[in-house]
C-alpha positions, -999 to 999 in steps of 0.1 A, spaced: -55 -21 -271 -89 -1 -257 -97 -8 -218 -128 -27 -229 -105 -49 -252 -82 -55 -223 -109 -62 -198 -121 -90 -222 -90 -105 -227 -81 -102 -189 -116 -121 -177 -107 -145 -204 -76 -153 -182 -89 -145 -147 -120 -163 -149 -103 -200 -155 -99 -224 -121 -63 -217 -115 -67 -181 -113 -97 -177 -96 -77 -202 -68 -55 -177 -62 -78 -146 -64 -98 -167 -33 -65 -178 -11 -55 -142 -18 -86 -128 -9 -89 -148 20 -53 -145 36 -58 -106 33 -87 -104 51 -75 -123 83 -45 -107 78 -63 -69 80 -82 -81 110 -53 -91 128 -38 -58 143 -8 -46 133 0 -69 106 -5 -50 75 -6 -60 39 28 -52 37 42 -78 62 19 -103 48 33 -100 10 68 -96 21 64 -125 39 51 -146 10 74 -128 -13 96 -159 -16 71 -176 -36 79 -155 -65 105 -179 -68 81 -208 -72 51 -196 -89 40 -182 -121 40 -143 -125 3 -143 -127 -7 -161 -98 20 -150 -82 4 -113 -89 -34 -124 -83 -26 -135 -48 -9 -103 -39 -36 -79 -52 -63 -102 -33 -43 -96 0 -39 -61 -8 -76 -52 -14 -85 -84 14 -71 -63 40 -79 -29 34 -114 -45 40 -103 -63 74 -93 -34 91 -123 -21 94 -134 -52 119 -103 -45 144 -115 -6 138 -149 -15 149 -144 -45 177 -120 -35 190 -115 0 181 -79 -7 176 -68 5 138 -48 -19 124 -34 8 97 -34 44 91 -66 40 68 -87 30 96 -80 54 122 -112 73 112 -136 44 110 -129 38 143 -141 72 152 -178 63 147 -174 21 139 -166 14 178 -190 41 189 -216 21 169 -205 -13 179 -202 -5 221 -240 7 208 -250 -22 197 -252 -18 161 -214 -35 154 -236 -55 123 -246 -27 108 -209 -9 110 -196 -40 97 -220 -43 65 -218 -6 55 -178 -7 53 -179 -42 37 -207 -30 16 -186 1 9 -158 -10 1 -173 -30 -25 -183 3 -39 -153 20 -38 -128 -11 -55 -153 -12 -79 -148 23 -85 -110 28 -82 -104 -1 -104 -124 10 -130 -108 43 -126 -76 19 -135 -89 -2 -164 -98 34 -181 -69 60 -168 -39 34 -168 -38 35 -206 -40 73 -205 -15 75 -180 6 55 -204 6 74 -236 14 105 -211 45 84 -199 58 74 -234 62 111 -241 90 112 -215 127 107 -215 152 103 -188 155 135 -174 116 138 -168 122 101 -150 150 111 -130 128 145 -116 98 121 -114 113 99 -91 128 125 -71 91 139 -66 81 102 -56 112 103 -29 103 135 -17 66 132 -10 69 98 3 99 102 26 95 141 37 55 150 35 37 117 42 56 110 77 56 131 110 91 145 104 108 150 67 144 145 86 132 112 98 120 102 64 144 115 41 172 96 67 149 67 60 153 73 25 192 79 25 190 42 42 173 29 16 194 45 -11 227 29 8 214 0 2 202 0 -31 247 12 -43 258 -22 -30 267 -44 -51 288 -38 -85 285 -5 -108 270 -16 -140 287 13 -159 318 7 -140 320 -23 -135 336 -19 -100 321 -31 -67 304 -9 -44 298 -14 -5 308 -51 -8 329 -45 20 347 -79 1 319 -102 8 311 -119 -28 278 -127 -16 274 -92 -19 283 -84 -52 249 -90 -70 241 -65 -43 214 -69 -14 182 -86 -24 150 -67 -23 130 -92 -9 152 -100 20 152 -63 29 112 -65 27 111 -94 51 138 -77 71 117 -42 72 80 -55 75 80 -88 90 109 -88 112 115 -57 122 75 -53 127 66 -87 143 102 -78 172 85 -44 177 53 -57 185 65 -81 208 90 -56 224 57 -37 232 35 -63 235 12 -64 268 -2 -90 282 -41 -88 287 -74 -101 283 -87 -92 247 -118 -76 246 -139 -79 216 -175 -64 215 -202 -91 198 -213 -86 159 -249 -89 167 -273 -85 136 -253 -81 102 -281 -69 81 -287 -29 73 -325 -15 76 -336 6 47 -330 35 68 -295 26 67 -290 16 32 -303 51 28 -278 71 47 -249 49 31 -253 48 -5 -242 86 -8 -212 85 16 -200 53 -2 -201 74 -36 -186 105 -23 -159 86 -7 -153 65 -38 -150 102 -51 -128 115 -30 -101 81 -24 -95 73 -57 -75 107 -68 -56 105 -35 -43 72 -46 -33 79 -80 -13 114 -68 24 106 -56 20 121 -23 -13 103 -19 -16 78 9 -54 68 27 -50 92 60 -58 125 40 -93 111 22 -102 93 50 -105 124 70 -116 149 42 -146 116 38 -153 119 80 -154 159 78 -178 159 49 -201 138 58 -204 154 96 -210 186 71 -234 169 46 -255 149 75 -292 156 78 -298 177 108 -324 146 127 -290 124 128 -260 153 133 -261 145 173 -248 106 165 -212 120 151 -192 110 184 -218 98 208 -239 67 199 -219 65 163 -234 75 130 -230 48 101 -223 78 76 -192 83 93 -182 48 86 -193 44 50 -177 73 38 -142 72 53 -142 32 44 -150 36 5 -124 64 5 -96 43 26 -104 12 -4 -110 36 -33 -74 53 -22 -58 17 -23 -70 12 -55 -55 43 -72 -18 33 -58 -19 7 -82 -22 34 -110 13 52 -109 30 15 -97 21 -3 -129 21 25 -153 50 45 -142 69 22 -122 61 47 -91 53 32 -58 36 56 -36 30 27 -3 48 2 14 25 -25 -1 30 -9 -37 68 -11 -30 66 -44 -21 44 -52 -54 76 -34 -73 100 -57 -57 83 -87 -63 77 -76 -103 116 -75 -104 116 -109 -90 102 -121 -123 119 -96 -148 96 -71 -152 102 -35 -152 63 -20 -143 60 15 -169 47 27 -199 57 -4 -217 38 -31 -194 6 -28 -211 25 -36 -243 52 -64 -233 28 -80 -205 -7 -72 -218 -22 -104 -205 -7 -99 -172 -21 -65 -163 -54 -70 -182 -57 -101 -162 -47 -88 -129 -72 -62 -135 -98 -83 -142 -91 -101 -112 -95 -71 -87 -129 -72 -100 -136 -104 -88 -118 -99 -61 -145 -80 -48 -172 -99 -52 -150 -125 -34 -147 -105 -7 -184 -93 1 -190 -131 -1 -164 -141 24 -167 -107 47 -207 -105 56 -217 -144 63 -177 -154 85 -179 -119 100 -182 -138 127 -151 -161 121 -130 -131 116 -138 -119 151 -128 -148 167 -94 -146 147 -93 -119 173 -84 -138 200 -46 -156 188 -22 -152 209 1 -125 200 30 -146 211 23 -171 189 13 -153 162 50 -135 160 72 -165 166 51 -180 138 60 -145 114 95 -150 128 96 -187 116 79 -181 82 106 -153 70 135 -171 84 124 -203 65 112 -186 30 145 -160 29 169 -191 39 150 -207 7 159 -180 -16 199 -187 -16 205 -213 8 232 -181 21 238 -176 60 252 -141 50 213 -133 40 200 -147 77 225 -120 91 214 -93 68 174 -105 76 180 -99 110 204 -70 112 183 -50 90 154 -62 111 168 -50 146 175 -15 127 135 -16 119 126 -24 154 144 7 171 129 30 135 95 20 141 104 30 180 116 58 173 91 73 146 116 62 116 88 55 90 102 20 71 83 29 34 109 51 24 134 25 27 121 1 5 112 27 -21 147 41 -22 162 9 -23 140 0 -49 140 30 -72 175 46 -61 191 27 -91 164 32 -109 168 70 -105 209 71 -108 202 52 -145 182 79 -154 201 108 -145 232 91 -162 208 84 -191 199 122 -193 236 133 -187 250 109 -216 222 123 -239 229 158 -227 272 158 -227 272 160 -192 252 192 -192 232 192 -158 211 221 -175 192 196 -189 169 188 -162 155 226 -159 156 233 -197 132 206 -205 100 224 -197 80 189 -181 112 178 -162 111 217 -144 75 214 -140 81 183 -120 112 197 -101 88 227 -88 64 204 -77 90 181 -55 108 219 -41 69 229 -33 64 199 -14 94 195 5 90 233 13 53 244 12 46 225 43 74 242 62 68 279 48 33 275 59 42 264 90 66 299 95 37 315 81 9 303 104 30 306 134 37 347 124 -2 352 117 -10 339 153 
């Protein structure tokens, strides 16, 4: 099936009551979720990951991408008000957004990232309507022993380049793979880290250790560090751009759009990285009358670009996670999880097995963001007043919500003392710089991995030469040694040239 085809048949799908339903609930949750700071899309779908249970794959799906791309637009409001990034991704808006807004031109910043990230999830899912089927027939030409190497790339970059420290990650990682061996050995047959609980032997449920990780490990750390304080958050003022604006947008948005959407696709992707390359550009590309607003009064360049690239970015996870079964974020990790909920194996063979499900997710993300320029530039105003919860509140609420939903799943008191032992261990990680992402992606594709390399050894009588004589699984090998040492190599290197 062409991308065109599959677009038709997706809108076909997407555009009937039900779905667009969830597409706006979805929409809408994200986007007071992102404004909200420090509750991330990934808290917000663990925490509704019980559903899955409940609800039909695709609306189930619809929701989850409309929170996903809600809040990567409603971090830009706490970046601007309150310049206070909710996320990694809007650390750079906030560079120039709260210099604008303390300026008096918080309307403007507001309506160039909306605006812009309009742009750029137009862009990136374009880029996956058209590449994911490419991506595809690239994947269908591999076997297990490219799998196996591909996966160990995706545990590398995620675990030991995207975080401060590669020990703390890949520790992260080795958590997440412990958890992923309990349960019984399907070749064996013999249990594994039950420790001789039977509630154990289907193993641990991914979507209690997503609650456990991202809603209540995150909501206890929050309040552990929680201040008390008067909120201050700066008024919207005029929403609409001049012409002048408009002007000095519609290049950054494109060039960010640019720039994002690779970043997303590549394993070791991630929004910091095209965010900042988006910022530095456009301080380079500026004309020279409005170079002196970069870091005093706030230049609206430096919001439009970094904001199309942080959306366009978010876009392009959802490449490798539906076509190769990679997640490369939290969020995408979560996604993986809850496709498992409902059977589904995300890879090369989705587009085939679960053609109207993709093409009408797809489809969906395009009306997503129409969605979300409607509900972002006329309740700008409600969103800033969603500002001023209080925090207590909000995390007994969190608290309440994943006790409730992962009670639900198995009516099991052994799974309330796994939700919140594994949740304490993400408090003290997140207080100690432990980065939680890795542990959901080991967890999630450790077995994944370990069926693969017994796959290539079965295939191969047990020879391990297999996975360097096959020329794309040493291709990918290199690339996963490079990353894990390039970094530190250049490190030893810069440090000797000084």
């Amino acid at each position: 099936m062409s991308a065109i085809d599959g677009l038709m048949l997706g809108f076909g799908h997407a555009l009937t009551l039900h779905n667009l339903g969830w597409a706006l609930l979805g929409c809408f949750l994200g986007t007071a979720i992102g404004v909200l700071p420090g509750i991330g899309p990934a808290l917000t779908i663990a925490l509704l990951l019980p559903i899955t249970y409940s609800v039909s794959a695709t609306g189930a799906f619809i929701l989850f991408c409309g929170i996903f791309y809600g809040a990567m637009y409603g971090g830009s409001t706490t970046s601007i008000l309150l310049n206070t990034p909710g996320e990694s991704g809007s650390i750079i808006t906030a560079l120039e957004g709260a210099k604008m807004a303390r300026n008096g031109r918080a309307g403007p910043a507001l309506a160039t990232s909306a605006i812009g990230s309009f742009v750029a999830g137009t862009v990136g899912t374009l880029g996956l309507a058209f590449l994911g089927p490419i991506v595809v027939e690239f994947a269908l030409q591999l076997g297990p022993a490219e799998y196996f190497m591909l996966m160990v790339l995706c545990f590398v970059t995620v675990s030991a380049v995207l975080g401060g420290s590669a020990l703390r990650g890949l520790t992260s990682l080795g958590f997440g793979l412990l958890l992923g061996l309990v349960g019984v050995d399907l070749l064996t047959g013999q249990p594994r880290l039950t420790f001789g609980v039977p509630e154990l032997l289907d193993g641990v449920n991914v979507v209690l250790v997503a609650v456990a990780l991202f809603a209540v490990g995150e909501t206890l750390y929050l309040a552990w560090r929680y201040v008390e304080g008067p909120v201050e958050v700066r008024p919207v003022g005029r929403i609409m751009m001049t012409r002048s604006d408009w002007k000095r947008s519609i290049w950054p948005w494109m060039r960010g759009a640019g720039i994002g959407f690779p970043f997303g696709v590549m394993p070791a992707g991630g929004s910091e990285m095209p965010t900042m390359l988006s910022y530095y550009m456009e301080r380079k590309l500026v004309r020279p009358e409005h170079a002196q607003e970069f870091g005093t009064t706030g230049a609206i360049e430096g919001v439009a670009g970094p904001e199309a690239a942080n959306n366009a970015a978010a876009a392009g996870v959802l490449v490798p996670m539906l076509t190769l079964g990679l997640p490369t974020s939290a969020t995408a990790a979560i996604m993986l999880s809850a496709f498992q909920s409902y059977g589904i194996q995300p890879g090369p063979l989705l587009f085939t097995t679960q053609a109207d499900l993709v093409w009408t997710l797809i489809a969906s993300l395009f009306i997503a963001n129409v969605m979300l320029v409607v509900l972002n530039l006329p309740l700008v105003g409600l969103w800033a007043r969603i500002l001023k919860i209080p925090q207590p509140q909000l995390y007994a609420g969190i608290l309440v919500f994943a006790t409730i939903g992962t009670y639900g799943i198995s009516n099991s008191v052994i799974d309330l003392v796994l939700l919140y032992g594994i949740g304490i261990i993400a408090m003290f990680m997140r207080r100690f710089d432990f980065p939680v992402a890795p542990v959901v992606i080991g967890m999630i594709l450790g077995p994944m991995a370990e069926q693969a390399m017994r796959q290539a050894l079965t295939i191969s009588e047990g020879n391990w030469s297999v996975f360097v004589t096959r020329p794309i699984s040493l291709v990918i090998l290199l690339l996963a040694l490079a990353a894990l040492a390039g970094p530190r190599l250049y490190g030893v290197w810069a440090r000797r040239a000084a």
